[in-house]
N, C-alpha and C positions, 0 to 999 in steps of 0.2 A: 158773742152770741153765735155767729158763724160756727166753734166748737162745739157750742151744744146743738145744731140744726145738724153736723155730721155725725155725731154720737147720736143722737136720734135715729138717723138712718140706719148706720151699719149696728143699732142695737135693737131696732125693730121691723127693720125694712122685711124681711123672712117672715113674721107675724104680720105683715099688712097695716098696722098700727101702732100708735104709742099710746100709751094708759090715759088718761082724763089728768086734767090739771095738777089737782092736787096730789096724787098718785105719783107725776110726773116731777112736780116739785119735790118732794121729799128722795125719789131714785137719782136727781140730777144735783141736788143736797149731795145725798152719800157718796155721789162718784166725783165730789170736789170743784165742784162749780159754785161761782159767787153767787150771793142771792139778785146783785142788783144786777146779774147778767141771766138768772134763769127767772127773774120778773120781764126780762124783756124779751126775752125767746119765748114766755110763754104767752105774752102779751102779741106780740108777732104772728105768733100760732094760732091764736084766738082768729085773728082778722083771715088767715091763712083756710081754717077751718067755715068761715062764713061764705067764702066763692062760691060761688055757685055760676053755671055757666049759661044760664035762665034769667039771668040778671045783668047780661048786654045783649043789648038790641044784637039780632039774626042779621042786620046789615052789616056788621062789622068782618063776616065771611065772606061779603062781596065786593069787598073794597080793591082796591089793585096797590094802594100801597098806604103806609103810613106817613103822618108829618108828627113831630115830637112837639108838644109843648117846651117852650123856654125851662118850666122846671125839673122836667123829664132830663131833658140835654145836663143839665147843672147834675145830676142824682146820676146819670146814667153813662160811660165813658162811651166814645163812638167808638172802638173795638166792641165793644157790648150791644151797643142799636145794630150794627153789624152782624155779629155772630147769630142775633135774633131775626131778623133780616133772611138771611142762609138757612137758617134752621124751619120760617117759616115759606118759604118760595120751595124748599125740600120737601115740603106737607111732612115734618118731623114735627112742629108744632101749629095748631090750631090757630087763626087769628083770632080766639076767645083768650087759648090758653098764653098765646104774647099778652094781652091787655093785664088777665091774671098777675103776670108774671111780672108786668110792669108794676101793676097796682101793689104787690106786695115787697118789688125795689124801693119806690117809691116811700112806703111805708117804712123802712126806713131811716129815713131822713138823714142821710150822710150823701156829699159831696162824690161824683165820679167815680164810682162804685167800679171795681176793678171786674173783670172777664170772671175769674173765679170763684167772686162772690157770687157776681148773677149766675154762673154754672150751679149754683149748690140754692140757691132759690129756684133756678129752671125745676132742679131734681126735685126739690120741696112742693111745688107745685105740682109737677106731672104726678109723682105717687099722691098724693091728695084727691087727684082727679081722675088716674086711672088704678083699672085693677091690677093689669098687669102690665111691666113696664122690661122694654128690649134689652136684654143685657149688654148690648151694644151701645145704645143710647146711656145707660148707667154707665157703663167705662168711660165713654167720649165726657161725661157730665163729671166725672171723678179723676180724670187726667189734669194735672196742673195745667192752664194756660202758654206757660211758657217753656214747658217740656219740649223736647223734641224727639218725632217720633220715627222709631226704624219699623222701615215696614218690607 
């Protein structure tokens, strides 16, 4: 699934969108993706598609930190609670757009979910939610986790 959320981007991210379902199913067909993998990226994407940031309480920007639920910890690696962590004390991420991002880790439903995957979920959320998105932020989010970087 992960494949098809990155071909998504770098084949639509310049148009701001990807086509509607069924559209999307048949182009993610032809470009040789399984069906029972592009029922679940689109199923994924459906719930991705329904965020909306009016649909958590305004307290949750007033908070001074988070506690994880037990099944959050189990879905989510603590390098990952971390790097979200940094990203939102950075004001890089919204603490609406953490919960977002949680809620569609979560969704899911697999075991300690590596840095990299939640990278390419953060990225799947943020263009969802914003228009335009830093291209600084897109590199940091499209660099392997465990690259090392010369600077």
């Amino acid at each position: 699934m992960f494949d098809i959320l990155m071909y998504l981007f770098e084949s639509y991210f310049h148009a701001g969108r990807y086509p509607n379902s069924d559209k999307l199913s048949r182009k993610l067909s032809a470009a040789g993706f399984e069906d029972e993998d592009i029922h679940r990226a689109l199923t994924w994407l459906s719930g991705l598609e329904q965020l909306n940031k009016a649909n958590y309480p305004s307290t949750i920007n007033d908070s001074d930190g988070r506690f994880y639920a037990d099944l959050e910890i189990k879905r989510i690696s603590f390098e990952t609670r971390c790097f979200l962590t940094f990203w939102e004390q950075n004001k890089i991420i919204t603490p609406v757009e953490r919960e977002m991002i949680l809620d569609r880790a979560v969704a899911l439903n697999r075991d300690n979910l590596p840095l990299d995957q939640i990278k390419l979920i953060v990225l799947m959320v943020l263009w969802n939610q914003r228009q335009d998105l830093d291209p600084l932020i897109v590199e940091d989010l499209l660099i392997p986790a465990d690259s090392s970087r010369l600077h």
